[in-house]
N, C-alpha and C positions, 0 to 999 in steps of 0.2 A: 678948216678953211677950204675955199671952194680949189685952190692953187694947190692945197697939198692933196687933196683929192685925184687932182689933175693929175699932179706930177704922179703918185701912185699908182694910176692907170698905167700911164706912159713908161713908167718901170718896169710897171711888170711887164708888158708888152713886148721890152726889149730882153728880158731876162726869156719869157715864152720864143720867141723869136731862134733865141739862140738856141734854147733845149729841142724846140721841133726839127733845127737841122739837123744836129746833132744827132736824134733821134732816128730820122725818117733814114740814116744807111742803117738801121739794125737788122730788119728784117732779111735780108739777105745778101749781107757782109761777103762770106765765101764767094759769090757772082759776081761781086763787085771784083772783088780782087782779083779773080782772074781775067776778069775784063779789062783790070789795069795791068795786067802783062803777071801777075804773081803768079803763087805755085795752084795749078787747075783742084778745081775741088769739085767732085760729085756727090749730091746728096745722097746717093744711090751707092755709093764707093766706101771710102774707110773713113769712119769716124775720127779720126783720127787727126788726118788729111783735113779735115772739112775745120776740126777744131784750130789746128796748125796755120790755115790759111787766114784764119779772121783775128789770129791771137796779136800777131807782130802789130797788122792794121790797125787794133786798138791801143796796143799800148802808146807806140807814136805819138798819137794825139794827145795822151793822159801822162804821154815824160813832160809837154809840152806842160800842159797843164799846171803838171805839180813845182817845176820848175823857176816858171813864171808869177804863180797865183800872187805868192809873195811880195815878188818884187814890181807888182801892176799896186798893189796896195800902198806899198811904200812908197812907191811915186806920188799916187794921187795924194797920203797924208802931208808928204813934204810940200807940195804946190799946194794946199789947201784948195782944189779943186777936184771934180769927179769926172763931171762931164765932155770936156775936152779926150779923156783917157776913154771913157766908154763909146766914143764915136770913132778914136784910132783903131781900136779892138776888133770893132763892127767890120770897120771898111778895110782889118788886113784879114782879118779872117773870111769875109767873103772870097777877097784875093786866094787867099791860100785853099778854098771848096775848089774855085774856079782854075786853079794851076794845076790840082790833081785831074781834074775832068781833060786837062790839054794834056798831060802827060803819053799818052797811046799816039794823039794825033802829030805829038812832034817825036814821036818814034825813041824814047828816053826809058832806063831802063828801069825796073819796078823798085830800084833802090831809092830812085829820087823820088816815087810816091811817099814813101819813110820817111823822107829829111823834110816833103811838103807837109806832110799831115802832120810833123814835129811844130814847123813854123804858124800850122794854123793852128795848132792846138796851144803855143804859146800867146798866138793873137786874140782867139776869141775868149779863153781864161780872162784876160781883162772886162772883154764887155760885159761877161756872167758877173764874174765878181763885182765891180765896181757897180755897177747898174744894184745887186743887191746890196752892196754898203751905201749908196746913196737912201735907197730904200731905209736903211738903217739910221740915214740922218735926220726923215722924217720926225718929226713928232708926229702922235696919236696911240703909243703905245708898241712894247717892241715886238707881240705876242702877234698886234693887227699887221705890222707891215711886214715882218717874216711870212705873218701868213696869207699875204697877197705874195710876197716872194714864193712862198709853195704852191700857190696857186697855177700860178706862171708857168712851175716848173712842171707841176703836174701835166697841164694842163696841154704843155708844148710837147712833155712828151706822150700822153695821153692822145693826142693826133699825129704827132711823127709817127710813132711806131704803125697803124694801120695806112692811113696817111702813101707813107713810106711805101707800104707794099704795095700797095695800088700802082704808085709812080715806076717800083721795079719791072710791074707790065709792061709799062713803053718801052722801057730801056733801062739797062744798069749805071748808065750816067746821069739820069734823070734825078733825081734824089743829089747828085752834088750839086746842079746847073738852081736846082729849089732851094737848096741852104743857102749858097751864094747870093742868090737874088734877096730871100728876108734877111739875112744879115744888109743889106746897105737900107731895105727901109727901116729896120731897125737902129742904124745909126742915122737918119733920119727924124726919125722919132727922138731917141734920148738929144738929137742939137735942141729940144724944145723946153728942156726940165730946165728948171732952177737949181743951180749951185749953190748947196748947203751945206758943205763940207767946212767941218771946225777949218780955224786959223793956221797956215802952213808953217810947218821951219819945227816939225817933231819928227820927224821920219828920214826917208833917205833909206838905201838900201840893206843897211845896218838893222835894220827895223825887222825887215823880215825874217832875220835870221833869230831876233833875241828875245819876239815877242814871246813867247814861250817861256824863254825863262823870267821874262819882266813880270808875267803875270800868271803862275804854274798853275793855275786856276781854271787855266783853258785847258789844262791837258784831259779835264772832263769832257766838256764835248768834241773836243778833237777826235778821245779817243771814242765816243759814238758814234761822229760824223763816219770814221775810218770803217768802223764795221757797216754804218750802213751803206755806205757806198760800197763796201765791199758783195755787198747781196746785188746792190745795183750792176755789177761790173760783172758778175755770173749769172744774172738773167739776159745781158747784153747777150753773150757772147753762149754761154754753156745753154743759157734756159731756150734759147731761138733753138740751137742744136737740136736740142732734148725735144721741142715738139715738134721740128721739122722729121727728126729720123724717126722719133719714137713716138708721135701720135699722128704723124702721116700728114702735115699739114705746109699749104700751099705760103710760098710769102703774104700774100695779102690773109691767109687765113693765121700765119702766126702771128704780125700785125694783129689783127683783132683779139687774139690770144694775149699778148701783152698792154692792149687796151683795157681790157680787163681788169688790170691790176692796174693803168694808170686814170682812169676815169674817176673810181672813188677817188683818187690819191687825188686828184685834183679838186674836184668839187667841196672836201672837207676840209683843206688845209686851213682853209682861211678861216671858218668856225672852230676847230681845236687849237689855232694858235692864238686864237679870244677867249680859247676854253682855257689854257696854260698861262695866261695876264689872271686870271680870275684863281684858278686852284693851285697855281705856282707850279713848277717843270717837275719835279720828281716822279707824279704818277704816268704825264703823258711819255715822260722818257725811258723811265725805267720799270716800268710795265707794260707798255705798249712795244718794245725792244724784246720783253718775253717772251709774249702774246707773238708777237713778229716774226720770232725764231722759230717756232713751232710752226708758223700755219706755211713756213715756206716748205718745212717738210713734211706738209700734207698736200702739197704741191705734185712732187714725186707718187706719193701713194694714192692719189684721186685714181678712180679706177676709169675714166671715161672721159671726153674732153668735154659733154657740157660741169663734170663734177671741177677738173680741172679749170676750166672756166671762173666755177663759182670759188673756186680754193684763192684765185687770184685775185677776184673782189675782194676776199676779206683780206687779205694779202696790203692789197691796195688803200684801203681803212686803216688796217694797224700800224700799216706807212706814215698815213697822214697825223697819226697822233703821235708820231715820232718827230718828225720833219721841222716841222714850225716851232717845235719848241724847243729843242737841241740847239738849232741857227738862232733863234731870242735867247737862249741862256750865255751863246755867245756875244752878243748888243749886252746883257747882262753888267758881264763880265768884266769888257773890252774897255769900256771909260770913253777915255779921247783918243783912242790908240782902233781904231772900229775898220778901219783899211786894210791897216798889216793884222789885225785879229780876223776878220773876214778871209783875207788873203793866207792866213797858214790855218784855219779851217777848210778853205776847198783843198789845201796841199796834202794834208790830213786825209780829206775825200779822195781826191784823186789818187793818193799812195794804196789807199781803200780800193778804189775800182781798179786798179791797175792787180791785187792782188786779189778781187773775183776773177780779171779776167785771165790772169796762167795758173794762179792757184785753182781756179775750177778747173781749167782748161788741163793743166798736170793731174786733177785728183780723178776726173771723169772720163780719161785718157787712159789711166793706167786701174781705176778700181771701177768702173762704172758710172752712170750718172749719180744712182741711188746714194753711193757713197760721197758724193761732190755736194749733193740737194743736203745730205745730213749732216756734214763738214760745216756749210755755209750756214746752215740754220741754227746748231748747235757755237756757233760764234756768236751769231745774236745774242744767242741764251744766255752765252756766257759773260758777257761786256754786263749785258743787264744785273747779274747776278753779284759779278766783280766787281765794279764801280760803284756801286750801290752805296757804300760808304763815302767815298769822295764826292758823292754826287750830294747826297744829303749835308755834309760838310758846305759844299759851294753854292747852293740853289738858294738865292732870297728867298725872304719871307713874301707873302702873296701881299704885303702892304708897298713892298717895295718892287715887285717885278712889272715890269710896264709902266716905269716911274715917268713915262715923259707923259701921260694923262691919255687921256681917252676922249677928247676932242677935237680928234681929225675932223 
């Protein structure tokens, strides 16, 4: 229908929205932080120093996250509503871009950037989530509307990160004052979806806590999502490092460097999560999870930056066959419970990216990067390898996966 088409655009829109802010402070996190009053970091100085400054900054945001995701899901299943929750999200998380950016100007000290970016990181967890489990309410199949949701995500951050560094030219506050601002047209946008959300009065904050054990079934893609985001959470943080100190590159040029890997990742997702409806999740997940692991540690060994360049395209590829179908094995799974199951998947992700970003930041601290790049990639390997049986235990048959049809 022409309405769910609609709405799907408008989705994803607000899901890209969020990812681009998010996104666009990667490229030069350390700057930022000392411009909000934190511990000064030189690229030029100790590695060390430079990794320490940007660690705290992220996690904040990502306790935010993980803490939240949950309980934004269990909300929205108990009121049997989405959208009302993904417009609160929007318009506190832009609040909360725009309180760190005040932070220097009302002379407040770099502690309260930490409890800001806790609170935004709490806030905007709803818009991401709920905006993709509405996605998930769609009908058209669960392969097609993940893989507009990978799109999005791709796609947002596939222009934040270069994006981003351009903006660090003007200024180091430029990049919060730009999240700020698409976060409220973005809660603009989702006031315009249609509210699809099953019948309320199943949920409640209870939910968040037990979907897990109501349905052990998710602890397959959980435990995916967790490693992949954990790759995601050491290219934030450790992979900018590593080409800022070690391939001599300027922000707007590391930007482009992680464009790389987000440009395929966006442009595919949405054809491999039609590809995963069609051949069912097992191959895209747990061999592209393989495939994933390795080429990040040929990441590390590229001996030049246009090699590393191209290391990250395919980087960015074996993402997208991952992505879309992990997030639809969870719509799989999930039943009428699709809120709190979405919401302890990103809890899942974010526990993931929180431990790219000090487990890299400890392992490439203390052994080098090399050893950090083989750490992260041999975790891939390894989820692919281990899970392999519960994965093929949990995965429908290809008659039954994308059981809501294919006539979006």
């Amino acid at each position: 229908m022409a309405t769910d088409r609609r709405d799907r655009a408008l989705l994803a829109g607000v899901v890209f929205t969020v990812l681009f802010g998010q996104v666009a402070l990667y490229p030069d996190i350390p700057a930022l932080v000392s411009a909000l009053g934190g511990t000064p970091a030189s690229w030029g100085g100790n590695v060390d120093a430079v990794l320490s400054a940007g660690k705290w900054f992220l996690t904040a945001e990502f306790l935010g996250f993980v803490l939240f995701a949950g309980l934004w899901g269990a909300a929205s299943d108990a009121a049997g509503r989405r959208r009302r929750f993904v417009v609160a999200g929007a318009v506190l998380g832009a609040a909360g871009y725009l309180a760190v950016a005040l932070v220097p100007v009302l002379g407040l000290p770099y502690a309260t950037v930490l409890g800001l970016r806790f609170l935004q990181g709490a806030a905007t967890i709803g818009a991401f989530s709920l905006a993709v489990t509405t996605l998930m309410d769609l009908p058209g199949g669960h392969g097609r509307n993940m893989g507009a949701a990978g799109i999005a995500i791709g796609a947002g951050t596939a222009l934040g990160a270069p994006v981003g560094g351009q903006l660090y030219g003007i200024g180091p506050f430029v990049p919060l004052y730009a999240a700020a601002s698409l976060l409220l047209v973005a809660a603009g946008v989702a006031g315009l979806v249609e509210d699809r959300a099953p019948a309320g009065g199943r949920g409640g904050v209870r939910a968040a806590v037990g979907v897990l054990r109501r349905r052990p079934q998710l602890g397959v893609p959980f435990a995916f999502g967790f490693v992949d985001r954990l790759t995601a959470g050491f290219f934030a943080l450790v992979g900018t490092v590593y080409f800022r100190t070690e391939l001599g590159l300027d922000p707007a040029g590391t930007g482009l460097l992680l464009g790389a890997f987000f440009a395929p990742f966006a442009l595919l997702q949405y054809p491999f999560g039609r590809l995963s409806d069609r051949v069912g999740r097992v191959v895209p997940v747990a061999v592209g999870s393989l495939l994933y692991g390795f080429a990040i540690v040929c990441v590390f060994l590229a001996p030049s930056v246009p090699l590393t360049a191209a290391t990250m395209v395919v980087v960015g590829v074996l993402g997208a066959l991952v992505a879309p179908a992990t997030m639809a094995l969870v719509t799989d799974i999930a039943g009428d419970t699709r809120g709190v199951a979405m919401g302890g998947f990103n809890v899942f992700g974010s526990l993931g990216f929180l431990a790219g970003v000090v487990g890299g930041a400890t392992v490439a601290a203390s052994e080098g990067f090399g050893a950090a790049f083989v750490a992260v990639g041999l975790a891939e390997v390894a989820i692919a390898v281990l899970a392999l049986p519960a994965l093929l235990r949990v995965t429908p048959g290809r008659a039954s996966v994308g059981h809501d049809g294919e006539g979006a």
